[in-house]
N, C-alpha and C positions, 0 to 999 in steps of 0.2 A: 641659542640664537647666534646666528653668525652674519659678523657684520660684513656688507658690501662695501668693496669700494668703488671709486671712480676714480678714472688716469686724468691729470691736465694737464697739458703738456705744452711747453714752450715752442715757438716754432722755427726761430735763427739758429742752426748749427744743432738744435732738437732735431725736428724733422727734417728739414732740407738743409743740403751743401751751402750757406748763402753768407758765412759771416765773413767771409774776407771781400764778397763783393761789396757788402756793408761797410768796411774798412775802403776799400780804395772809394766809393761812393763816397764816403765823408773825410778822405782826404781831397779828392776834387773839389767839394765843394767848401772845406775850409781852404783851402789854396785859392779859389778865385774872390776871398775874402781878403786873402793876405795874412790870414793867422797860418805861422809854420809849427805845426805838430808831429812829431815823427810818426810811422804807422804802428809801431807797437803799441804805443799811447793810447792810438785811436781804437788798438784792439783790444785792450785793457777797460775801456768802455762799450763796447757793445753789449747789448740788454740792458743798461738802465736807463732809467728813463733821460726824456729829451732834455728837463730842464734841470737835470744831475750832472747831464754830460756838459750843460753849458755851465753851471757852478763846476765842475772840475775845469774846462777851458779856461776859466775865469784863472781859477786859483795857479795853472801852472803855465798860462802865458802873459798873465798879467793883463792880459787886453779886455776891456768890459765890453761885454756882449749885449746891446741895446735890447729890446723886445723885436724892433727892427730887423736888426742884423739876426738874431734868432731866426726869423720867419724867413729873412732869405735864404739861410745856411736851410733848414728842412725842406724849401723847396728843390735848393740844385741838390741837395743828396737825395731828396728822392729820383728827381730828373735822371741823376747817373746811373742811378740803381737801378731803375727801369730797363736803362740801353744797357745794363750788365744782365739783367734776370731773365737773358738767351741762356746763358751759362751755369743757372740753376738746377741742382737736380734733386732728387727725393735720398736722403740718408739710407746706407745700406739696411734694407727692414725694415723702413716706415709704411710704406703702403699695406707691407706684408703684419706688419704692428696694429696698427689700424683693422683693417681686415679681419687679424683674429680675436679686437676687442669688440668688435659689433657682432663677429657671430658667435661669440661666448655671452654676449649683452651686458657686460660689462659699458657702462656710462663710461663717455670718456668728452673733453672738450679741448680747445686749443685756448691758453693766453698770452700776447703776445704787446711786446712794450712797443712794437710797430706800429703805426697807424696802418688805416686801409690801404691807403694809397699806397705801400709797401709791402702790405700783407698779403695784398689781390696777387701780387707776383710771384710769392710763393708756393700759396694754394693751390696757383694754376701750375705750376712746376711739381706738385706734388700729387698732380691728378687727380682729385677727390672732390667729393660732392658735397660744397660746402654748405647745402643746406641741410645736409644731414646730422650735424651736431654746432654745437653754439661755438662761434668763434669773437671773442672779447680780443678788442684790440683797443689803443692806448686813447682813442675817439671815444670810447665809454665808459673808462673811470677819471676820477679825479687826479688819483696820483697811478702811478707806473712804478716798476722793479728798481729798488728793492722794495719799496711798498708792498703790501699784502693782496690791494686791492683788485689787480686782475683775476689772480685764483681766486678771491673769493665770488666774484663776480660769475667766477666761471661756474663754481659749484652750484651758486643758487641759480644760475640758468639750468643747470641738470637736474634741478632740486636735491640735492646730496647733501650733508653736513660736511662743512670744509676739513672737519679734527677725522674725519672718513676720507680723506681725499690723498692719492698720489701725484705730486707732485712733481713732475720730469724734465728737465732742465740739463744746460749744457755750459749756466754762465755761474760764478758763486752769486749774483743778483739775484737767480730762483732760488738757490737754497737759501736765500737768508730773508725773500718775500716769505717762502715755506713754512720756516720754522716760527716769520711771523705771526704767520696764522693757523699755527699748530694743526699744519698738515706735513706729512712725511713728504720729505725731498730725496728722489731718487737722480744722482749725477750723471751726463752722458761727460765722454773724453771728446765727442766729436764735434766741438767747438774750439777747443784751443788751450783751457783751463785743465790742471793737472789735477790727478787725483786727490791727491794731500791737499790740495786748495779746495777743491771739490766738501770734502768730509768737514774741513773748519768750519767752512758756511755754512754745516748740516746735515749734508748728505746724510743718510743711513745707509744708502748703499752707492756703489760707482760702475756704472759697465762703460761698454769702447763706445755704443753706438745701437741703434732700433735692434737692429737684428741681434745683439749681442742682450739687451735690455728682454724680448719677446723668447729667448734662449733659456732666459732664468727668472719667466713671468710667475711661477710659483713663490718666487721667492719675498715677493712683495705684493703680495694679495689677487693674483692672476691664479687659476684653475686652468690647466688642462683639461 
């Protein structure tokens, strides 16, 4: 008997170019707060979730972040994100990724520690027809990365066992949701995180990027 798998794939700096507009998005909008965080900080946080990122804010600029001030920081970063996600593009090989997992019928879904209101911008940047497979975004679980809960969410929307699932990710927050949920984390570089960071969280395996990932789809449960 040979098991099936399904892909779930992250989709900031996974599938599309979009984490550094996420990074200047959430520098704007912590700037017109008045909290100063340098950008690397801020890129150090992207994919986990929102109220992770504000217990790290907490911790490293000492400024307590209201429930308040929380909800106006998500709205101006989504605001800036939007007037950035002209500048969004689809990662080299995601379309072409995508493509070859639906007509091989490999199950695949998207989860993502973004809400809609930020996800919609990517989707639509990455040209694809999102009622074609289930897309779980940070509006339908309880908690977000490093949590487990979006992959798992994702799998039981494919109906798949999640311990059958690959996991695709580009932040260490996916492999270490991954390995939460004893599903296999495969790492992209094309977010910003290095390799060797990549494999501590979990990874089993590390490629550049989609196209690089769909290059060596045998290698982690994909068939030619």
């Amino acid at each position: 008997m040979r098991i099936e798998h399904a892909f779930l794939f992250d989709l900031d700096g996974t599938l599309v170019d979009s984490v550094y507009q996420h990074v200047l998005a959430w520098k704007e909008a912590l700037d017109a707060e008045g909290i100063d965080l340098s950008v690397w900080r801020i890129h150090r946080k992207i994919g986990m979730s929102g109220g992770l990122f504000t217990y790290q804010l907490l911790r490293e600029t000492g400024i307590e972040i209201t429930d308040k001030k929380n909800e106006r920081l998500r709205h101006l970063h989504a605001e800036a994100y939007r007037r950035l996600g002209t500048q969004i593009r689809p990662l080299p090989g995601a379309s072409e990724l995508l493509r070859w997992l639906s007509d091989a019928k490999i199950p695949f879904a998207i989860a993502t520690s973004g809400r809609m209101e930020t996800a919609a911008v990517n989707i639509a940047a990455l040209g694809i027809d999102p009622e074609a497979f289930p897309i779980i975004t940070r509006d339908k679980v309880k908690y977000a990365k490093p949590d487990p809960d979006l992959f798992i969410a994702a799998a039981e929307a494919l109906g798949v066992a999640i311990e059958n699932s690959v996991v695709v990710g580009d932040a260490i927050w996916d492999m270490l949701a991954a390995t939460r949920c004893r599903a296999l984390g495969v790492g992209l570089l094309s977010g910003g995180y290095g390799q060797e960071e990549l494999r501590d969280a979990g990874a089993i395996r590390v490629y550049e990027d989609p196209a690089d990932l769909l290059y060596h789809i045998d290698e982690v449960g994909g068939r030619r």
